[in-house]
C-alpha positions as CSV (number, residue, x, y, z in Angstrom):
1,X,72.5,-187.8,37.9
2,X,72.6,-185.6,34.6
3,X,74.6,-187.2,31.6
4,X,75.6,-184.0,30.4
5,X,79.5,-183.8,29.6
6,X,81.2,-180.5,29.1
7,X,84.4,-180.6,26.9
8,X,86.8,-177.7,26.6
9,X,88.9,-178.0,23.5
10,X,86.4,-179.8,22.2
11,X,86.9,-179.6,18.7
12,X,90.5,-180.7,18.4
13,X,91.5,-184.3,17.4
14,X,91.3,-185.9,21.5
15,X,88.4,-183.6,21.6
16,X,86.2,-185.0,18.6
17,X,87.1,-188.5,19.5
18,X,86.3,-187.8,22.8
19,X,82.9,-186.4,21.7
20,X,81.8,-189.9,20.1
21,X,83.5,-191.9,22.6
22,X,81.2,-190.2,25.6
23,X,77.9,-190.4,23.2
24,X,78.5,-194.1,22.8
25,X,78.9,-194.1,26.8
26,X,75.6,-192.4,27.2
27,X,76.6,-188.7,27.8
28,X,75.0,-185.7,26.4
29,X,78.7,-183.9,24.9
30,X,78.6,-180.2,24.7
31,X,81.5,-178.5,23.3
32,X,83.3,-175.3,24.3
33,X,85.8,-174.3,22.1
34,X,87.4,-171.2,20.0
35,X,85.1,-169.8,17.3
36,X,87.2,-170.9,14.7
37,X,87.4,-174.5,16.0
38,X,84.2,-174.9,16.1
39,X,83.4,-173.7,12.2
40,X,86.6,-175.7,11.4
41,X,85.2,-178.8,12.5
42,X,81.5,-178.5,13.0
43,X,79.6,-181.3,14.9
44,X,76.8,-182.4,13.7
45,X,73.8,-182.9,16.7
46,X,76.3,-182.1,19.2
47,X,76.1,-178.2,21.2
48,X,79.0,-176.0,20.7
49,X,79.3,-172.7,22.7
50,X,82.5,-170.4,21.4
51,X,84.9,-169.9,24.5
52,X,87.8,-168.1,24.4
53,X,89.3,-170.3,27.7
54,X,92.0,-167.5,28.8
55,X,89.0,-165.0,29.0
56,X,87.1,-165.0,32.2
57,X,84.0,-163.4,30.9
58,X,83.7,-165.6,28.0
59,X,84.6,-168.4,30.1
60,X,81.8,-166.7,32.6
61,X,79.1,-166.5,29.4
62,X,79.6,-169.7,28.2
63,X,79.1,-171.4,31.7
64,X,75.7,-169.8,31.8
65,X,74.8,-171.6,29.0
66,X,75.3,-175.2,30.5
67,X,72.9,-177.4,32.6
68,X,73.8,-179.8,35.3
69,X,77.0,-181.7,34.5
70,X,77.9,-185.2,35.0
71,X,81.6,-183.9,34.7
72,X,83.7,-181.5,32.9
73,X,86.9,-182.3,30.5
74,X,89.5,-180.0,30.1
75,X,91.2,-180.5,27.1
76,X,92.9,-177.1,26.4
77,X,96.4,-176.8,25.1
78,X,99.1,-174.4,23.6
79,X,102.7,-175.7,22.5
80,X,105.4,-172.6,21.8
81,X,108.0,-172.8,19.1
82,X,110.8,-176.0,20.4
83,X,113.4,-173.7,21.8
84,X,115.7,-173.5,24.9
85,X,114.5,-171.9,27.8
86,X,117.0,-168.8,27.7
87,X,115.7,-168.4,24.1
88,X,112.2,-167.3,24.2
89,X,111.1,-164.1,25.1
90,X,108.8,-163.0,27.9
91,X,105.7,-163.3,25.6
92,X,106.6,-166.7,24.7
93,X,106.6,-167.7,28.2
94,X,103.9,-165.6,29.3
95,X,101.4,-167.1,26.2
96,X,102.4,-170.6,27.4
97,X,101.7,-170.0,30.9
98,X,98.6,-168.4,29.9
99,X,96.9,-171.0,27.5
100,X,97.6,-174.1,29.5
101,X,97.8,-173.2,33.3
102,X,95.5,-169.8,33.5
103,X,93.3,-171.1,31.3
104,X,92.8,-174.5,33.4
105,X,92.6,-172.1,36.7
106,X,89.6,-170.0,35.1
107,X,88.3,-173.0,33.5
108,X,87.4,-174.4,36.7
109,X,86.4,-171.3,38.9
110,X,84.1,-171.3,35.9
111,X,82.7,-174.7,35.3
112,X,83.5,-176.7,38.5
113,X,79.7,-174.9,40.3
114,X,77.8,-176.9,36.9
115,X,78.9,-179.8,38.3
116,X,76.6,-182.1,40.1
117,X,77.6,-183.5,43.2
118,X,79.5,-187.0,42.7
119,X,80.2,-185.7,39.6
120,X,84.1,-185.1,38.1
121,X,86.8,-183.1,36.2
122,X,89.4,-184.5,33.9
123,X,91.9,-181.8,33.8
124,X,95.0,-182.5,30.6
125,X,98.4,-182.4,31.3
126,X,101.5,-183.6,29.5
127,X,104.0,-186.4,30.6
128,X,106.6,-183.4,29.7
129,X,105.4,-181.8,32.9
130,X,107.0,-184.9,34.9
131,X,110.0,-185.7,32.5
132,X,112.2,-182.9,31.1
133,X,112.9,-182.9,27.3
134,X,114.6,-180.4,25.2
135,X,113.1,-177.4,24.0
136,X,109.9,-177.7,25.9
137,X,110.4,-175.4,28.7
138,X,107.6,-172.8,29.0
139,X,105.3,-175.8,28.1
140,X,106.6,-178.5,30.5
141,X,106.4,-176.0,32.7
142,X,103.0,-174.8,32.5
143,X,101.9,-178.8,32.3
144,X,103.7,-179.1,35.8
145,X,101.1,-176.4,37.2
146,X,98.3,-178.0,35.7
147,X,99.6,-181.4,37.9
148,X,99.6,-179.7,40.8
149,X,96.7,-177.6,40.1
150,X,94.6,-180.9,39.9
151,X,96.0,-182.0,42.9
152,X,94.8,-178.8,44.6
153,X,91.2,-178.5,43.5
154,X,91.0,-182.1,44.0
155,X,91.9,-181.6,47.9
156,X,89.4,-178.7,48.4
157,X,86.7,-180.0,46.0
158,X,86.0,-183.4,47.9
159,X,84.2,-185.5,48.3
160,X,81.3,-183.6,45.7
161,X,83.8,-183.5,42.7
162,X,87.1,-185.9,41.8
163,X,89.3,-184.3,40.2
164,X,92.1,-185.8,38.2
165,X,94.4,-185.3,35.2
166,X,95.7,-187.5,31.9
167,X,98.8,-187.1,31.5
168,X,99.7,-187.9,27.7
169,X,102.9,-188.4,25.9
170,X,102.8,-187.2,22.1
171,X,99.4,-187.7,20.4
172,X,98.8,-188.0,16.6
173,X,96.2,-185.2,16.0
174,X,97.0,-181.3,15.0
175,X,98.3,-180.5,18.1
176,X,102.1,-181.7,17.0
177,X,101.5,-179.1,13.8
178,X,100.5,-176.0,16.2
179,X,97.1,-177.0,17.5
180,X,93.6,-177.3,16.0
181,X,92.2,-173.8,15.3
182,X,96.1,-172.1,14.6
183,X,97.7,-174.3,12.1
184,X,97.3,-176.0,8.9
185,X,96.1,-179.7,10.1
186,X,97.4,-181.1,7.0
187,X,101.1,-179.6,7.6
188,X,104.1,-181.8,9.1
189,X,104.4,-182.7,12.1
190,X,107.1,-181.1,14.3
191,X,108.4,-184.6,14.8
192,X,108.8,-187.9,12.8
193,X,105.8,-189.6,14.1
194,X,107.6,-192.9,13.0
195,X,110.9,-192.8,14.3
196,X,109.1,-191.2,17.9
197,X,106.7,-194.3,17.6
198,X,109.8,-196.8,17.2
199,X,111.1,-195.8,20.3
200,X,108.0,-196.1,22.7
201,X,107.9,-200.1,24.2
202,X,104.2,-200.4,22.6
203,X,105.6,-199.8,19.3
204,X,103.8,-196.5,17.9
205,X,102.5,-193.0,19.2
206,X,99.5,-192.5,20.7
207,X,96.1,-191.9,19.0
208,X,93.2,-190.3,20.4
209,X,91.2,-193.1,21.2
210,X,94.6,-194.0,23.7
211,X,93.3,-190.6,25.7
212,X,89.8,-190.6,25.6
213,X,89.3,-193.8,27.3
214,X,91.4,-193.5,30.1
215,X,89.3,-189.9,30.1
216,X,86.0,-191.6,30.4
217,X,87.4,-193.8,33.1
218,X,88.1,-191.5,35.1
219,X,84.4,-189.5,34.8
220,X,82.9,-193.3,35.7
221,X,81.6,-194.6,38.6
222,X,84.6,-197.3,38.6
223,X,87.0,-194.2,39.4
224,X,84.3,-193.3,42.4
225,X,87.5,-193.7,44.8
226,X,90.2,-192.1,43.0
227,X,91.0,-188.4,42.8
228,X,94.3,-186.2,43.1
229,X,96.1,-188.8,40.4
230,X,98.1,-188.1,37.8
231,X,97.5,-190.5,35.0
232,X,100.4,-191.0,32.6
233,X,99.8,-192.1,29.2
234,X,102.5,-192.8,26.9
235,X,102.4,-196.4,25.9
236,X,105.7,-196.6,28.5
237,X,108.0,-193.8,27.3
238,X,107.8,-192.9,31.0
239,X,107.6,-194.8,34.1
240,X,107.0,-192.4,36.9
C-alpha cells in the first residue's frame, strides 16, 4: 500500500512534528495548509498544497493534487477569545463551528476517496469536547461534533477506512497564542504553561511529540482493529 500521508494543518507546531515523525516512520508527508502557514514555516523536501479547509473548492483543488493515501491527518483548529457562552456573538460562534467542525466535515467528503483501502483517518479533537471548562464554549462545543463526527464516518466508512480521533488536552505550540498562521508565535500564551503543567499528574503540558505518536499509532497496522475511539491525551488531567 502507498506510504503517502496527507496532513491538514500541517504547518503548525503538532503538524511539523508530525511531518518528521511520519518521515522517520517511512511515510511520504504532504502538507495542506493556509497559504500563509505554509510561507511561515516552509518545509524543506516535503509537498505543500495551500488549502483554505472551510472552503469546499479549495478543499476540492487541493485533493486533486494528491495520489493514493496510506491515511489522512486532520489536524485543523480555531480557538475564539476565552469568554462565556452568553458573551460572544453569533460570529464568534458561527467562526468556531466553522473552522473546527465544517471544516473536518468537508475535509473528509474531500480527502477520505484518496484513501486506499485499509488505509485511515486521524481526525483532532480536544479533551474540552468531553470535560467542560470555563470560557471555552463555542470551542468545546465544536470539538464535541468533531467526536461524534469520527464516530459517524467511522461506522459508514468500514471496514476500507478506520477512522479515529486524538483527543488532546493543552499543547505547547502557537496554538495557545491564537494558532499558527493568525498570531504572533513568539507572544504569551493565553495561560501559564507552568502553573497548567503543575497541575496535570505527569507533571508538565503536553508537547507535540506527546500527539504525534499516539497519531501515528493510530495510522499503523497495530491499530488494524480499532476505529470509532476517542483517544484522550492529557498526561491524566482527564479520566474519561
Amino acid at each position: 500500500m502507498t506510504r503517502a500521508l496527507a496532513i491538514l494543518g500541517g504547518c503548525g507546531g503538532i503538524g511539523r512534528q508530525l511531518v518528521r515523525d511520519a518521515q522517520a516512520a517511512g511515510y511520504t508527508p504532504i502538507v495542506l495548509d493556509l497559504p500563509r502557514s505554509i510561507e511561515a514555516h516552509p518545509l524543506e523536501g516535503v509537498t505543500c498544497i495551500a488549502v483554505d479547509a472551510t472552503s469546499e473548492d479549495s478543499l476540492a483543488a487541493a485533493a486533486a493534487q494528491l495520489p493514493q493515501l496510506a491515511g489522512v491527518v486532520n489536524l485543523c483548529g480555531y480557538v475564539t477569545e476565552a469568554l462565556p457562552v452568553m458573551d460572544h456573538d453569533a460570529a464568534d460562534w458561527a467562526a468556531a463551528m466553522e473552522g473546527n467542525l465544517h471544516s473536518a466535515f468537508l475535509a473528509a467528503k474531500a480527502l477520505v476517496p484518496h484513501i486506499a483501502p485499509g488505509g485511515a483517518l486521524v481526525m483532532t479533537g480536544s479533551g474540552l469536547g468531553h470535560f467542560a471548562r470555563p470560557g471555552y464554549g463555542p470551542y468545546a462545543l465544536s470539538k464535541a461534533g468533531v467526536a461524534m463526527l469520527t464516530k459517524q464516518l467511522a461506522l459508514e466508512l468500514a471496514p476500507d477506512v478506520r477512522v479515529n480521533c486524538v483527543a488532546p488536552s493543552a499543547v505547547e505550540t502557537a496554538f495557545l497564542t491564537g494558532g499558527t498562521g493568525r498570531s504572533d508565535e513568539a507572544a504569551p500564551s493565553r495561560f501559564d504553561t507552568k502553573a497548567y503543567g503543575a497541575n496535570i499528574p505527569m507533571g508538565r503540558i503536553a508537547q507535540p511529540a506527546d500527539i504525534t505518536q499516539p497519531i501515528l499509532f493510530l495510522l499503523s497496522d497495530a491499530a488494524g482493529y480499532i476505529t470509532g475511539q476517542i483517544l484522550h491525551i492529557n498526561g491524566g488531567a482527564y479520566m474519561p
